[in-house]
N, C-alpha and C positions, 0 to 999 in steps of 0.2 A: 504494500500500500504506500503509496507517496506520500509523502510530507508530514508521515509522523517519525517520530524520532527514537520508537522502540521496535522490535522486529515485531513482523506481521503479528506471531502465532497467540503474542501477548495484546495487541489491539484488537482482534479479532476478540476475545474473549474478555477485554475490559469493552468493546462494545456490549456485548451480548448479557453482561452485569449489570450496566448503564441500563440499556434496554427491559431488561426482567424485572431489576426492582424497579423502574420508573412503573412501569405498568402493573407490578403489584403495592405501588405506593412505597416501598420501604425506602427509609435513610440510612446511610453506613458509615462505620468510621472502622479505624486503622489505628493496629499499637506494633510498628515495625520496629524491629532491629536490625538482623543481620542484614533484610533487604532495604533499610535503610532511606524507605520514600517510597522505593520504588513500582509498589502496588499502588499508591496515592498518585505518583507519576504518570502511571499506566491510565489511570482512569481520570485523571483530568486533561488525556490526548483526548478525549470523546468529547467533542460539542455536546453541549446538555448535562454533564454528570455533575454541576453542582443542583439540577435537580435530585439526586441519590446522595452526592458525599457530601457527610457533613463538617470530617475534618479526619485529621491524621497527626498521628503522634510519634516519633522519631525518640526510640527510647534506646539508646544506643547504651550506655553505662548501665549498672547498675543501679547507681543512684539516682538515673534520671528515671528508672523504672521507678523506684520506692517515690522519689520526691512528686513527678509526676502522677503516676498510676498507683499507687497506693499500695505496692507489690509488697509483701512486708519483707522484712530487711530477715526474718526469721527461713521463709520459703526460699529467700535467694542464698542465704546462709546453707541450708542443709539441703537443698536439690540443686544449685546454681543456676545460672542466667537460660541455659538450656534446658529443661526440665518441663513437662505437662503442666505441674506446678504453677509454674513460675508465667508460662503462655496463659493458663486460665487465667491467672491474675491479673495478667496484662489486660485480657478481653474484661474483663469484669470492670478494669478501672476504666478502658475507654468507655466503656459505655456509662458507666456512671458520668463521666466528667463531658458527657455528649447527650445530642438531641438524639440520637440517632438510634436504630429498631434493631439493629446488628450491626455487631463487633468482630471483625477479625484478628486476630492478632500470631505475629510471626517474631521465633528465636534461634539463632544455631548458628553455628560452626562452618564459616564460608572458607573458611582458609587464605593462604596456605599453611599458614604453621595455627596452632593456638586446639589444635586436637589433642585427643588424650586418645587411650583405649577404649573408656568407656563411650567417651562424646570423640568420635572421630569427626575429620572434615567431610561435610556433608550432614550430619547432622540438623534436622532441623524440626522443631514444632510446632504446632498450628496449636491454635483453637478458634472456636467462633462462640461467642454468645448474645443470647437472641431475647431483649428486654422482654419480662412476662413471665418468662420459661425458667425451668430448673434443670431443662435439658443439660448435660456437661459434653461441650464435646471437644476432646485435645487429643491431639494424634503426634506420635513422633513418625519418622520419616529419615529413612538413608538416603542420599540422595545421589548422584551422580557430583564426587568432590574433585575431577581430575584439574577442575578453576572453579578462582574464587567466581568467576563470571556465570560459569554452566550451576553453579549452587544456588545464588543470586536468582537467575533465569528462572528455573526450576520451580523453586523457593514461592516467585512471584506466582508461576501460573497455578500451583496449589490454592495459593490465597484465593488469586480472583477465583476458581472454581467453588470453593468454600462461601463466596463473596453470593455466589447463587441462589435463588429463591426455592 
């Protein structure tokens, strides 16, 4: 596609999020880290998505998770920055601290160095939560870690699918 400034496979499908919750009415927000914007980037290529997004939080430290999002300093203590844990918290605080009907939120291990055994690079977790609901939904995910780039990529188009009605 021309004239946007992420590959195709990610506009295609930050349209089709644009598109779905517009027409099921919902607003969305964002609590990234390792992708670091770059789902909030994806979806403000689309003409019309601040009909859907309502804002996006860039929690890159630790401390910007707790000071921000409200992650407590206990959950990032004993499961660290990558952990289900630690991703539900995130979605929990954007949505507290938003207008907005769903939260997704992204944590992990882009590389190249900064892996362990347990959290290799590629590492990465989601969750999404959906104001109303008690639903819990947090998923870890191996990813494809041979670049920090292809984690990133990946990373993003999970979100946006999560991002789905």
């Amino acid at each position: 596609m021309d004239g946007f400034l992420l590959p195709d496979d990610i506009i295609r499908l930050a349209e089709r999020v644009v598109a779905e919750n517009r027409a099921a009415g919902r607003r969305l927000c964002l609590a990234e880290s390792c992708t670091g914007g770059l789902v909030a980037a994806a979806l403000t290529e689309i003409p019309g998505s601040s009909d859907v997004l309502d804002r996006g939080f860039v929690t890159y430290s630790n401390e910007s998770k707790h000071e921000i999002l409200g992650v407590p300093e206990e959950i990032l203590e004993t499961f660290g920055a990558v952990s289900a844990a630690t991703a539900w918290a995130m979605a929990q605080g954007a949505l507290q601290q938003s207008k907005a009907d769903v939260a997704v939120s992204i944590s992990g291990v882009a590389g190249p160095g900064g892996g362990t055994e347990m959290k290799p690079v590629g590492m990465v977790v989601f969750a999404r939560c959906i104001r109303g609901s008690s639903e819990i939904n947090a998923e870890e995910r191996q990813l494809d870690g041979s670049s920090r780039a292809a984690v990133r990529r990946q990373a993003a188009l999970v979100a946006l699918e999560l991002l789905l009605p």
